[in-house]
C-alpha positions in Angstrom: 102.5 101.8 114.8 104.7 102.6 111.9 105.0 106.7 111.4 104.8 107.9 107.6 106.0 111.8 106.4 105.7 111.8 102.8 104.9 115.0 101.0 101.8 115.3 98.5 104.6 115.2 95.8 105.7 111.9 96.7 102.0 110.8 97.2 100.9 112.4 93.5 104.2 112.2 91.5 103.9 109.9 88.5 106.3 107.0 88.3 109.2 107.0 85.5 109.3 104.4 83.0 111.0 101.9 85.7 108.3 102.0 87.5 105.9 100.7 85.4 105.4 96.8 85.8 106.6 94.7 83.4 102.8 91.9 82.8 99.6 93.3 83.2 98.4 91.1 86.0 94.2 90.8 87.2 94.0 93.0 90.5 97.5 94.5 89.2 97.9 97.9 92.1 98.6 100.8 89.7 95.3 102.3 89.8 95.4 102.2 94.4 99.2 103.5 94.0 98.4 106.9 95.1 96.8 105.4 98.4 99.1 102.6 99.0 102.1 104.9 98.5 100.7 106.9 101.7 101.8 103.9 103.7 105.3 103.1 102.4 107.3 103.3 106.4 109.7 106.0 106.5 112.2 103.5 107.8 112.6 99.9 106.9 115.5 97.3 106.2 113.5 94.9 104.5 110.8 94.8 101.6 109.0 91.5 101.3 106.4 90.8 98.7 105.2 87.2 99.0 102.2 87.2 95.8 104.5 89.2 93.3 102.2 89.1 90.3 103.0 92.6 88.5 105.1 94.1 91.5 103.2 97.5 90.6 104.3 98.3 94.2 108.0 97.0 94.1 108.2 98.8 91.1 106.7 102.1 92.2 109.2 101.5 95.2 112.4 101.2 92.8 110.9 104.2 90.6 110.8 106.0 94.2 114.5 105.0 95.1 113.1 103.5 98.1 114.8 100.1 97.8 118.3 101.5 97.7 120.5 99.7 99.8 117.8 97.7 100.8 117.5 93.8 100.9 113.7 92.9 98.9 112.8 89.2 99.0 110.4 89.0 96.1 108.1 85.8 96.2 105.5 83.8 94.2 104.0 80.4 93.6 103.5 80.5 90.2 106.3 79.4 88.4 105.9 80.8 85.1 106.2 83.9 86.8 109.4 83.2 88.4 110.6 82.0 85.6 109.7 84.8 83.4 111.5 87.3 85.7 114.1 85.5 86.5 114.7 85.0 82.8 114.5 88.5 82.2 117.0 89.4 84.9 119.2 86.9 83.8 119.2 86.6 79.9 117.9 90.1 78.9 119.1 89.8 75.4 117.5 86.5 74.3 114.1 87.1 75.9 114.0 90.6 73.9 115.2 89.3 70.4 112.4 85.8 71.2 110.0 88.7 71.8 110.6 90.7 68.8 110.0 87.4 66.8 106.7 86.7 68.6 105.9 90.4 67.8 106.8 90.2 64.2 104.6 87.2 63.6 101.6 89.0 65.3 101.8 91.9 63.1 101.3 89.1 60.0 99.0 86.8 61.6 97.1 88.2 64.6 94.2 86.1 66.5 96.0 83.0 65.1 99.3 83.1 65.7 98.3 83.9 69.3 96.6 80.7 69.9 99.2 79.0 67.8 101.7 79.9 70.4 99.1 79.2 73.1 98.2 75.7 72.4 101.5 74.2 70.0 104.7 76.1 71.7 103.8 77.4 75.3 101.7 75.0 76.8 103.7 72.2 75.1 107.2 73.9 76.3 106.0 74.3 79.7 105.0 70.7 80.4 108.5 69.5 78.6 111.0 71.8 79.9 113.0 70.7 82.9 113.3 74.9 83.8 111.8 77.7 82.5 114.0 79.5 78.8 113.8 82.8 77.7 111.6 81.6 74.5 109.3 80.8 77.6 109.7 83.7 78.9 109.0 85.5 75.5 106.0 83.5 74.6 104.0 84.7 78.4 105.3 88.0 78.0 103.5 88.0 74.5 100.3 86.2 75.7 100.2 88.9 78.5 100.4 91.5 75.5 97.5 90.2 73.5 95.4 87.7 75.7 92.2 88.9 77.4 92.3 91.9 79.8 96.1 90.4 80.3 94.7 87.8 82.4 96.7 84.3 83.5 94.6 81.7 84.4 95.1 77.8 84.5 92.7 74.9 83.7 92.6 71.9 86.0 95.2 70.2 83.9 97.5 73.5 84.8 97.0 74.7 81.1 97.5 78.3 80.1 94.0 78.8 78.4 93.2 82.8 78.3 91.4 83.2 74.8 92.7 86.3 72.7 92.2 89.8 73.4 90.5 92.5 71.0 93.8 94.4 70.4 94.3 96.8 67.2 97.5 97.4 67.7 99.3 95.7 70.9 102.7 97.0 72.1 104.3 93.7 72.2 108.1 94.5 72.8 109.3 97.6 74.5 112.8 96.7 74.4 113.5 100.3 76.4 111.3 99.2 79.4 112.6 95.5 79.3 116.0 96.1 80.1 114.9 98.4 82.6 112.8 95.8 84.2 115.8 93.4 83.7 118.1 96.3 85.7 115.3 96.9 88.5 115.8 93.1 89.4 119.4 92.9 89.1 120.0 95.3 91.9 121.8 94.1 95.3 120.3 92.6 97.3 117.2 91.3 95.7 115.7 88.3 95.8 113.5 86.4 93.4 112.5 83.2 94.4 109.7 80.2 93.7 108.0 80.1 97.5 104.5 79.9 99.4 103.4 83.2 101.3 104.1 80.9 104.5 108.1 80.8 103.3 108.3 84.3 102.8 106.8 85.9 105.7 108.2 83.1 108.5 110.8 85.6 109.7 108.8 88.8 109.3 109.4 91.3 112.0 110.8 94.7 113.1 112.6 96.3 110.5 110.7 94.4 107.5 108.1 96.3 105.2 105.7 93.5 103.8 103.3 94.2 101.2 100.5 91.1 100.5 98.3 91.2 97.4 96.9 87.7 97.3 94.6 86.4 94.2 91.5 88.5 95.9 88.5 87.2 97.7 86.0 86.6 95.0 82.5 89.3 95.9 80.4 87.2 94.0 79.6 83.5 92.3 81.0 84.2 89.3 83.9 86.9 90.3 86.7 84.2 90.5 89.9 85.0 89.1 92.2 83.4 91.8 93.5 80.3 89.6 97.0 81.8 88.6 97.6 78.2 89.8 96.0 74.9 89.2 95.1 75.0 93.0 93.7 78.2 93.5 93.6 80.4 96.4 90.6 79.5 98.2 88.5 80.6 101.6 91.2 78.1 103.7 94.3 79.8 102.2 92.8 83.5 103.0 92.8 81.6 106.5 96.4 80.8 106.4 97.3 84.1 105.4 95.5 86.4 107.5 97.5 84.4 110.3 100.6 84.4 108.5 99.9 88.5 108.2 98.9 88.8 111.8 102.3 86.8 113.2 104.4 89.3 111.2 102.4 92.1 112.8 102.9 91.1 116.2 106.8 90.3 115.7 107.0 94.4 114.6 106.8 94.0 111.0 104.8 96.9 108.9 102.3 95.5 106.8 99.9 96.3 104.3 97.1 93.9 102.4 95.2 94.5 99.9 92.2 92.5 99.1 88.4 92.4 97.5 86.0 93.7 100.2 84.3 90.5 100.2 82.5 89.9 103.7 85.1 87.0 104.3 87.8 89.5 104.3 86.5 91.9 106.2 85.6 89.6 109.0 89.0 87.7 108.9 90.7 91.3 109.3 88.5 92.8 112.2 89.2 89.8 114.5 90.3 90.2 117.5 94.0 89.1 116.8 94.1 91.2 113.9 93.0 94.0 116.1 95.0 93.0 119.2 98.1 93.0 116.2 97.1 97.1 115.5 95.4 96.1 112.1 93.2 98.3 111.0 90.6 98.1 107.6 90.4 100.7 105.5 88.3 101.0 101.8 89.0 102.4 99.2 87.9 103.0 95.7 89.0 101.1 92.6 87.9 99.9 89.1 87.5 96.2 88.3 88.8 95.5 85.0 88.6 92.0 84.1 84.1 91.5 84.2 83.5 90.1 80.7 81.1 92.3 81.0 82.7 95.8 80.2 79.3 97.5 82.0 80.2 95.3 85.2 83.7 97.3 85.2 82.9 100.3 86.9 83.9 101.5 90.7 83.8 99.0 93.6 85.5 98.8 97.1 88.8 96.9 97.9 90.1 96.9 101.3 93.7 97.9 102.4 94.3 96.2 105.8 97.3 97.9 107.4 99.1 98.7 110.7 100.9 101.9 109.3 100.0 105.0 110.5 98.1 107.1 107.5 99.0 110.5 109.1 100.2 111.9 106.0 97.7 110.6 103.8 98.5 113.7 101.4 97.3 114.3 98.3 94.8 111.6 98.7 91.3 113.0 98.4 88.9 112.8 101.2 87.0 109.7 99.9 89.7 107.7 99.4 90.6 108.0 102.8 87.9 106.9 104.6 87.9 105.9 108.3 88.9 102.5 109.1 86.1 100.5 110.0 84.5 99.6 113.1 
């Protein structure tokens, strides 16, 4: 078991501007910070995040100082993710002026231009380029800004094809928090790369801190958001992962999970190897925000499968604690 000593100031203290992630992102961690925060390890060499999505928890981390000196291997499957990040890290300056365009436009056009960039630049420029640009990187920074509930989602064909959000007045470009995004990534020793979860946690063992937020488990028929790519993330890849998870566990890594509380999950995680491995599951409350339906967005249960020790679980109120179960 991993030991955590964090004071209720570290647990409650809101994050700075750099830690606030750069894409919304459907099941994005900012709301479960304050209980996934209670079990960051005291001591680790490595952070691996294999489904990177918003990094609300390598970002929180950074905002924390908790990745100094540290080597992070950052990982995803999607490549327009990659890409955008990458492009951000590496060409701040063109991304930011391609945004401010986009964001200029939107003010004169609105609902229009947004599917006008959609359908005639981004898909288009996505299935020509040979790598991703920073006018790619500007265009899905700007969907994020102003399509629905900031949600990414591909079509069979692998087509971008989120309709357009109800926005008044969207904050487009932050310039500010771009460049500190851009900074956050350029740091030593981090590592972004295009990779399956398998890739990323192969080596996982004592001294690594791995933090899994996978496209979620759906809880119900029509729950499923998990195409942020044309395959999916279906019940065999949960499979594939919960061993993945497990194997990193037994070679001494500290891990955390997060997922839906769909039965699926809760079964794969109370397994005997997952036990044998010192996971434990654990609920906790948190508000679904991407139901078309805005009276089907109220409080559910996700589960946080981990096999740190919760000791200090301060500032966390009772219920968000609750006993692990079984």
């Amino acid at each position: 078991m991993h030991a955590v000593s964090h004071t209720a100031v570290d647990a409650a203290r809101p994050a700075p501007l750099a830690g606030r992630p750069l894409l919304k992102w459907a099941g994005g961690k900012r709301q479960l910070l304050h209980a996934i925060r209670t079990l960051y390890p005291v001591r680790f060499d490595r952070y691996i995040e294999p489904f990177f999505g918003s990094g609300a928890v390598f970002f929180d981390l950074v905002a924390l100082g908790r990745l100094r000196g540290r080597r992070v291997r950052l990982a995803d499957v999607n490549p327009d993710l990659v890409g955008c990040y990458t492009m951000l890290r590496d060409r701040t300056d063109a991304v930011i002026a391609a945004l401010e365009e986009l964001a200029a436009r939107h003010r004169e056009e609105g609902e229009p231009f947004f599917y006008e960039v959609r359908d005639r630049r981004f898909n288009p420029g996505r299935a020509a380029a040979a790598g991703y640009t920073p006018e790619l990187a500007a265009m899905l920074i700007y969907l994020n800004r102003t399509g629905f509930n900031g949600l990414f989602r591909l079509n069979r064909r692998g087509e971008f094809n989120v309709p357009a959000g109800r926005y008044e007045n969207p904050r487009i470009c932050d310039p500010a928090h771009l460049r500190q995004v851009a900074e956050a990534l350029r740091q030593p020793g981090i590592l972004i790369e295009l990779a399956p979860f398998e890739a990323s946690l192969r080596d996982a063992g004592a001294g690594d801190f791995v933090y899994c937020d996978p496209p979620y488990a759906p809880v119900s028929r029509t729950a499923n958001f998990a195409s942020y790519t044309a395959e999916g993330f279906g019940p065999s890849d949960q499979r594939r992962l919960q061993a993945a998870v497990v194997a990193a566990a037994v070679r001494g890594a500290a891990v955390v999970v997060s997922n839906s509380s769909a039965p699926v999950i809760e079964a794969l995680y109370t397994e005997p190897a997952a036990r044998s491995a010192g996971l434990r599951v654990e609920r906790v409350p948190a508000r679904r925000a991407i139901n078309s339906r805005a009276a089907s967005r109220g409080p559910v249960d996700e589960l946080l499968i981990t096999n740190v020790n919760r000791r200090a679980a301060l500032g966390i109120r009772p219920r968000m604690a609750r006993a692990a179960l079984g």
